[in-house]
N, C-alpha and C positions, 0 to 999 in steps of 0.2 A: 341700943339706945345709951345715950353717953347721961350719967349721974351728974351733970353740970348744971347750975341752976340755969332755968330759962333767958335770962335774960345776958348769962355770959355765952349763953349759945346764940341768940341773936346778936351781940356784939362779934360774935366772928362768924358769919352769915354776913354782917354792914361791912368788915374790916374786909374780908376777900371780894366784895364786887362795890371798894369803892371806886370814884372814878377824882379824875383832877382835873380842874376845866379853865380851859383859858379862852380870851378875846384875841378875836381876828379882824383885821382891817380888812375888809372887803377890796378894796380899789389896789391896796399895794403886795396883799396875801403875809403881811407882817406879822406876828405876833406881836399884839401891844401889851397884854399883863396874861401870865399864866400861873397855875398852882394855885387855884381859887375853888373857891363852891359853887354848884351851879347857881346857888341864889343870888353870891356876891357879882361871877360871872353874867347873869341876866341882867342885873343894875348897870356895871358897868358900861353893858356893851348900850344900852342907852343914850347913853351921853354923845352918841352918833348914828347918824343910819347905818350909815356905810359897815358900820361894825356888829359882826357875829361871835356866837358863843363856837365852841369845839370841846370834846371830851376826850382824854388821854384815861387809857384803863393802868391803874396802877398793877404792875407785877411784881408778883413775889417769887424770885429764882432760887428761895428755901436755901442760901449762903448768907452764913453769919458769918462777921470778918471780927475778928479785936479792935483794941486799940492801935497795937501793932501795924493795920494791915495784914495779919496772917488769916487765912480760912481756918474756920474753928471745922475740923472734923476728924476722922479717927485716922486718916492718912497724916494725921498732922500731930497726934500726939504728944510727943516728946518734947515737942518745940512749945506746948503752950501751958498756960500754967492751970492750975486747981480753979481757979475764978474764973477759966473762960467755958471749962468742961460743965459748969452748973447750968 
């Protein structure tokens, strides 16, 4: 059991199964707005029939980059500075 208070352990429980939701045109298969919440996404897609909601699961491939561009990891050491190792 992890000594973290409750509530920053349900913020990363929300943080790993959030999702990004965007509206679809039904008649053209378009994307019309995406990178929404489902709530904002259900409004939207209102404003017509023809138009539905979709959900994108966000991933996390655990690669942190710099500012660089470089992958912060221990194969990469040498090239990166004291700021990016914290």
């Amino acid at each position: 059991m992890e000594n973290k208070p409750l509530i920053s352990r349900l913020a990363k429980v929300y943080k790993d199964t959030e999702y990004t939701y965007f509206v679809l045109d039904g008649t053209t298969g378009a994307t019309i707005i995406s990178g929404l919440t489902e709530l904002d996404a259900r409004i939207h897609s209102m404003k017509n029939d023809d138009w539905s909601i979709g959900r994108e699961e966000i991933v996390d491939t655990g690669v942190t980059i710099n500012d660089d561009g470089v992958e912060i990891s221990y194969e990469n050491k040498d090239i990166l500075s004291e700021e990016d190792l914290q």
